[in-house]
N, C-alpha and C positions, 0 to 999 in steps of 0.2 A: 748702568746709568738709568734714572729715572725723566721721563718727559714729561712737561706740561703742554697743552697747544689751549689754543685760543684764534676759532676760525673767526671771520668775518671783523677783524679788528676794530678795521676802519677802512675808510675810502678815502685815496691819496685824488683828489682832482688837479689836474697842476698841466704843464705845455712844454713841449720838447721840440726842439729842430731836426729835421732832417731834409737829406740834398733834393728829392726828389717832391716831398708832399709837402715841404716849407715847416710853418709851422700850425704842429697838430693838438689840437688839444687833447685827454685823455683823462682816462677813469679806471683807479686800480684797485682793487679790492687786495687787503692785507692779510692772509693768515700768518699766525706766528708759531713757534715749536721751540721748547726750552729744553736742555736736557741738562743735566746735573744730578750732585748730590739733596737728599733730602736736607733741609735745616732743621732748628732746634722743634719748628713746629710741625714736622713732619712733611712739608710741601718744600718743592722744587722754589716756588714764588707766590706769593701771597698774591690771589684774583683779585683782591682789592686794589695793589698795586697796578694792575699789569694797566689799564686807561692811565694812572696818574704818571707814570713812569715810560712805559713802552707806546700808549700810543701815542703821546706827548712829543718825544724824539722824532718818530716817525713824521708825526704834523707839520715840526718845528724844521724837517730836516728838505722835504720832499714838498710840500702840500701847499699848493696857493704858488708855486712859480715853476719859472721856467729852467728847462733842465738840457744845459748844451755841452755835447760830446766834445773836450778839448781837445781830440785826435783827430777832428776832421779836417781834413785839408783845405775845404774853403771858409776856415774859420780864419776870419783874420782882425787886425784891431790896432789902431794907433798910442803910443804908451804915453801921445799926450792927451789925449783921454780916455782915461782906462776901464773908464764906467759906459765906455760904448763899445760894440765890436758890428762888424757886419758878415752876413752868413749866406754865401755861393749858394745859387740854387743849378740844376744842373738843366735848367734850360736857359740858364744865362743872366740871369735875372739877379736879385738879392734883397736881403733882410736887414733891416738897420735898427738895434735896439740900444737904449740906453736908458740907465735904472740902478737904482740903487743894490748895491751891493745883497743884502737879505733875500731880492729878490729872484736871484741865479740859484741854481745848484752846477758847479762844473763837476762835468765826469769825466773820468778819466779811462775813456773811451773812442771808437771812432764813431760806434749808434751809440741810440739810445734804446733797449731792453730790457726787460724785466728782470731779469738775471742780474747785470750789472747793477743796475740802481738797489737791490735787495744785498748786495753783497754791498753798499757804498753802508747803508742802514744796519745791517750786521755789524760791520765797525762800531759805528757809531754805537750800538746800543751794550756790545760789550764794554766799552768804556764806561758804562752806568750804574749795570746790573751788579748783585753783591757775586761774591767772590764764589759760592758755589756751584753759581751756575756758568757751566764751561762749554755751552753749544749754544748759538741761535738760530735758526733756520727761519727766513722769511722767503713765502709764497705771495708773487705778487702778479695777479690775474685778474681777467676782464669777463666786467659780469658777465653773460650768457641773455643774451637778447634773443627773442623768437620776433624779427619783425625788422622795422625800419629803425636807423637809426643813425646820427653822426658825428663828428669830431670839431667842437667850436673852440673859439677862444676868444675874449675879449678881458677888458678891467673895467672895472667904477670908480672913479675918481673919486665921489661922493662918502665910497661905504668908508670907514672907521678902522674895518679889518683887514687881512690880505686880500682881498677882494680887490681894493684898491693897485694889485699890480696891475702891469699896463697886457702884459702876456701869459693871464692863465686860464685854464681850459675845460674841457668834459668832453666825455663820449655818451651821448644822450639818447636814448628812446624818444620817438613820440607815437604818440597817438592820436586818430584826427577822424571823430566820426560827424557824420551827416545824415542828416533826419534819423538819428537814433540809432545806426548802422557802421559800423567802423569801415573808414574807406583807407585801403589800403595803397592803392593808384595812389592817393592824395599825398600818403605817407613817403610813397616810395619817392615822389616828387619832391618833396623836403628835404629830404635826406640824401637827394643827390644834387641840390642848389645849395643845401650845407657841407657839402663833402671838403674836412678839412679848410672850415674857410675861418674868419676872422669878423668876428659881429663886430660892425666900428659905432660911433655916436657922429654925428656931423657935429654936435658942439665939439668935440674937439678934434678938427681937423683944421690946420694950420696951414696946408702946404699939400699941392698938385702938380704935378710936374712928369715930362720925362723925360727922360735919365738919357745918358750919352749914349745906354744898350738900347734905346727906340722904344723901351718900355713905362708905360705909363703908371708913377707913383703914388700913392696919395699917403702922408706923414701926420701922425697922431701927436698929441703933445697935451700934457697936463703936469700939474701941481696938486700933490695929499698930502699925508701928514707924513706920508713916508718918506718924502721926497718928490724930484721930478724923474717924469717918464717921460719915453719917445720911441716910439715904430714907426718904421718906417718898408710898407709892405707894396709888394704888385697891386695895382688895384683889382687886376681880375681875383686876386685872391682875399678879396675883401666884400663883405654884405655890408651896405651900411641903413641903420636908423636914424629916422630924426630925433630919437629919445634916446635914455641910457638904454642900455644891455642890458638889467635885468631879468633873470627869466621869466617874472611877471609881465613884461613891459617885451618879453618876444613871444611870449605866447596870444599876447593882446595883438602883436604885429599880425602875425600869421593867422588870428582869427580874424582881423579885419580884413584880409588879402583875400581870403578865401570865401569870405561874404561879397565880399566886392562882385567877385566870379560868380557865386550862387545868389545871389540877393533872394530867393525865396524860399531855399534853403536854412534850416538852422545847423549848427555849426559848435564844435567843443572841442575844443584843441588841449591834450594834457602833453605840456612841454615837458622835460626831463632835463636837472641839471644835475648829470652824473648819474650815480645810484640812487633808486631810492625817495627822491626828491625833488621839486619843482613847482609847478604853477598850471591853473587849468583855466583857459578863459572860454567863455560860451555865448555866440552872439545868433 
């Protein structure tokens, strides 16, 4: 059998549930491995193909939502309507989402793992690929950070694209120097006020409350072109802005937070959304 591979695909950014860290947003780098017969052209799969075809699925299948284990036991959800469910956190608490359909991946799982989600994309992409090729192996792993770093999730109402779901996410770097000198303290600070939390907008929060468990709510709610969304999270597990979530518009946050703190200090915050990508503001 002959292999093709193709490291560094793509990056799957997207948000998953689980009972104990709620929910996390995440960043996964994709390598792929084809094995098969050669074709008429003597390749396994034409490289041309493999972005228009393979990372396409992956995008389409994973990328930009949220991804909840249908085996969890505090998954639960009313069948009159079906487009919400809510999700047992194991200090008691709970997660309330409702969204359109495109923007779920259910797995058929009790976690969520790399393993599984690669094997859900396996399927999937056999079902596309031509006929000589009879193996897919999908490696799906987290970049390798030397430093600080943490797990957000938010939506934009505004953007056009998937972006616009109300629950997807990143595992982000930052970097945060002062008078010219990368200050680590500073970083390690961020990264653990961001640990697994949820960047909200105060434009769209609708609703404060709490709950019959003595836990205090606070419930998101918008309109895109995608449809309507709605979260409904702990509020301790919630950051909020008075602007959108953009990582332009949080790396702006967090340089003004830390000017505020230093006022004679200068200040250069390089945010990370995901791999690779993001926003630097400097004040």
């Amino acid at each position: 059998m002959n292999h093709l591979f193709v490291d560094n695909l793509t990056v799957i950014d997207f948000a998953y549930l689980e009972p104990t860290r709620g929910l996390v947003g995440e960043s996964w780098i994709a390598d792929v491995v084809l094995g098969g017969d050669l074709d008429d052209q003597g390749m396994v799969f034409d490289f041309s193909n493999v972005k228009r075809t393979i990372k396409r699925v992956i995008d389409e299948r994973v990328d930009h939502r949220l991804v909840v284990p249908r085996g969890y036991e505090g998954l639960s959800w009313n069948e009159e309507e079906p487009d919400t469910f809510h999700w047992a956190l194991t200090d008691g608490s709970e997660i309330i989402h409702r969204s359109p359909d495109e923007a779920v991946v259910w797995l058929s799982a009790e976690r969520v793992v790399p393993s599984v989600v690669a094997s859900l994309l396996e399927h999937e992409l056999k079902a596309v690929l031509p006929a000589n090729v009879t193996t897919v192996e999908i490696n799906l792993r987290e970049e390798v950070i030397e430093g600080a770093y943490y797990h957000y999730v938010h939506g934009l109402k505004k953007h056009l694209g998937n972006c616009q779901r109300i629950a997807h996410g990143h595992r982000s770097p930052i970097r945060i120097d002062r008078n010219g000198h990368r200050d680590h303290d500073l970083e390690r600070r961020w990264s653990k006020l961001w640990r697994d939390i949820y960047v909200g907008s105060e434009e769209d929060v609708v609703r404060r409350h709490v709950g019959n468990d003595g836990v205090r709510y606070v419930t998101f709610e918008y309109e895109a072109n995608q449809g309507e969304f709605a979260l409904t999270l702990p509020e301790d597990r919630v950051y909020m802005l008075d602007t959108d979530t953009t990582v332009e518009l949080i790396a702006a946050h967090i340089a003004d937070k830390l000017k505020l703190e230093f006022p004679t200090d200068t200040i250069r915050v390089k945010a990370y959304e995901g791999v690779g990508k993001g926003a630097i503001a400097a004040r």
